[in-house]
C-alpha positions as CSV (number, residue, x, y, z in Angstrom):
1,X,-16.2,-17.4,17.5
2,X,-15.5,-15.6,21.2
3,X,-13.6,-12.2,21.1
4,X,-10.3,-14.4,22.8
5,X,-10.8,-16.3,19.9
6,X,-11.1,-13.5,17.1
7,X,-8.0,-11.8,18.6
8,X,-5.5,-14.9,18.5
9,X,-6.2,-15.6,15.1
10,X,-5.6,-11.9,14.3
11,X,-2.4,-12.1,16.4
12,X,-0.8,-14.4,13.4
13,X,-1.5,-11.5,10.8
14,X,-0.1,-9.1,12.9
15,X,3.5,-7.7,12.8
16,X,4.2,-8.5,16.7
17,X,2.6,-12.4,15.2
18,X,5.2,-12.2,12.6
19,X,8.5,-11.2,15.5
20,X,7.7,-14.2,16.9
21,X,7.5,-16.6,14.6
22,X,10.3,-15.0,12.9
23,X,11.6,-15.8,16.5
24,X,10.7,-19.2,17.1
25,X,11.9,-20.6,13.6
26,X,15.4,-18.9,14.3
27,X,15.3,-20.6,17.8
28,X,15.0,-23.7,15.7
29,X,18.1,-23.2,13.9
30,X,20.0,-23.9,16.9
31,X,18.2,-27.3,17.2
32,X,19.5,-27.9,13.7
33,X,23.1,-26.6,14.1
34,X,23.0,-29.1,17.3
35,X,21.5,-32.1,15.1
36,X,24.2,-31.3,12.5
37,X,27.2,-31.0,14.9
38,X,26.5,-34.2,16.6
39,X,25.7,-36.1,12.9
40,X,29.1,-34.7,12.1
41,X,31.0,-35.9,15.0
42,X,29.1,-39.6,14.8
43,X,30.2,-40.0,10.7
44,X,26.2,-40.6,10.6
45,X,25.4,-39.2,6.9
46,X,21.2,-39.6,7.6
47,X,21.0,-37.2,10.4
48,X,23.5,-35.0,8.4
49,X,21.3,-35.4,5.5
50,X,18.0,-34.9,7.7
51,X,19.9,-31.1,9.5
52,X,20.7,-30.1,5.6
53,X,17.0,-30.6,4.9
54,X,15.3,-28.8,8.0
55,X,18.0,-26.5,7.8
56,X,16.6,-25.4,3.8
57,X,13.5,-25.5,5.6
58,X,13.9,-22.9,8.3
59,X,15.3,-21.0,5.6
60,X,12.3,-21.0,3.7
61,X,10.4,-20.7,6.3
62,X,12.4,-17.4,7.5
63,X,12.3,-16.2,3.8
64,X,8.1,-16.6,4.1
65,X,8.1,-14.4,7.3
66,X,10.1,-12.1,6.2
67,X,7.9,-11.2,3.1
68,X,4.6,-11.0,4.9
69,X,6.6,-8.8,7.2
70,X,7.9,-7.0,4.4
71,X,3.9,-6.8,3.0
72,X,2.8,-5.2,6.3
73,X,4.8,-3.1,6.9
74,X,5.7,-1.0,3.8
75,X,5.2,1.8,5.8
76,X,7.7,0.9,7.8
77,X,11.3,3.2,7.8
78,X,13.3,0.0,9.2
79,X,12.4,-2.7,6.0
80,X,12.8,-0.2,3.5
């Protein structure tokens, strides 16, 4: 495995890793609040159904981050 290689798998375990995803998956939420907006105004109960559903997921997903964010950085004065 090259060094460029070593050090952008290591960039996903890192806490600047984590800010971004943590990032990214709130970025999605606005794709969702979009999706759910539109399903509302179309009376269209799939797509409504389909924004609840990624919606639960981004907050998993957001609730995943923010524990291995949590894990490492217990040092951290900020988390707590």
């Amino acid at each position: 495995m090259s060094a460029m290689a070593k050090k952008a798998k290591n960039f996903k375990k890192s806490k600047t890793g984590v800010y971004v995803s943590l990032a990214t998956t709130a970025f999605g939420a606005i794709s969702v609040a979009k999706q759910a907006k539109m399903a509302r105004s179309d009376n269209d109960m799939l797509r409504l159904i389909d924004s609840a559903v990624s919606a639960a997921a981004i907050v998993t997903g957001l609730a995943i981050l923010y524990r291995e964010l949590k894990r490492l950085g217990d040092d951290d004065v900020l988390l707590g």
